[in-house]
C-alpha positions in Angstrom: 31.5 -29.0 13.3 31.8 -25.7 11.3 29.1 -25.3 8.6 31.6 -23.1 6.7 34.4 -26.0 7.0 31.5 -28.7 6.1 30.7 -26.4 3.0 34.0 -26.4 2.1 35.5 -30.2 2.6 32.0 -30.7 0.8 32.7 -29.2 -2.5 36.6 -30.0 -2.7 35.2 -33.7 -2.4 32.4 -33.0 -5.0 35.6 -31.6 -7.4 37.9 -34.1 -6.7 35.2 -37.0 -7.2 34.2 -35.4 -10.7 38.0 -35.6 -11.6 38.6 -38.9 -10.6 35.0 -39.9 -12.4 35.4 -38.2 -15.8 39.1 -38.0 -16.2 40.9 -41.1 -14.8 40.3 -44.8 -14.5 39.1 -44.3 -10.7 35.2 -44.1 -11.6 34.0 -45.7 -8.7 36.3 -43.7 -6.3 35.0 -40.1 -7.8 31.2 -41.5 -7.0 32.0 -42.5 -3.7 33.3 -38.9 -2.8 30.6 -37.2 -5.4 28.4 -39.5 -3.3 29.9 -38.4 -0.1 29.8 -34.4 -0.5 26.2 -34.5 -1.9 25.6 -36.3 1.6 26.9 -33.7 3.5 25.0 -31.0 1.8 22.4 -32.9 2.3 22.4 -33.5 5.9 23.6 -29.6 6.6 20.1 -28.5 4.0 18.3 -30.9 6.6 20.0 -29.1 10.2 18.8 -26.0 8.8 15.0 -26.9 8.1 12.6 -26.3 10.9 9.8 -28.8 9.7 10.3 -32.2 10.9 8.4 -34.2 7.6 11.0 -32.2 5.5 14.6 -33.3 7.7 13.2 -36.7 7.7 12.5 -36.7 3.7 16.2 -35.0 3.3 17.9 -37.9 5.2 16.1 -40.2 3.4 16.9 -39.0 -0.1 21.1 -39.0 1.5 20.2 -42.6 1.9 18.7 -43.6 -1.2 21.6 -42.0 -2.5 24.4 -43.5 -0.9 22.5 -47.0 -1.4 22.2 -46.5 -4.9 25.6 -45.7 -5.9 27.0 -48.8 -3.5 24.6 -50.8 -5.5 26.0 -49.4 -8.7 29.8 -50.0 -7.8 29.0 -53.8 -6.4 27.1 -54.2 -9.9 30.0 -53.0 -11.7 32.4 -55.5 -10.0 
């Protein structure tokens, strides 16, 4: 896919999760897309890098990431 149409989709997700975080009742929904576009940063950062020990320490911080807010929302509930 595009990196410029990545770039963008990523921070109209990052926006609309924010909105739906801080200003309406739909927490958990604006972390799941906050979670979301911070993933795809993440994972374009790591296609650009050239050092292997660095792509696979960028993926894994995308994972704890996305792990940690799931745990967050299933504590919630």
């Amino acid at each position: 896919m595009n990196k410029k149409i990545l770039s963008s989709t990523a921070t109209i997700l990052f926006i609309l999760g924010l909105i739906l975080a801080f200003f309406t009742g739909l927490s958990s929904i604006g972390l799941i897309l906050i979670t979301i576009s911070i993933g795809i940063t993440c994972i374009q950062l790591a296609d650009s890098l050239s050092n292997k020990v660095l792509k696979i320490l960028v993926y894994l911080i995308t994972l704890i990431l996305i792990i940690t807010v799931i745990v967050f929302i299933l504590t919630i509930y």
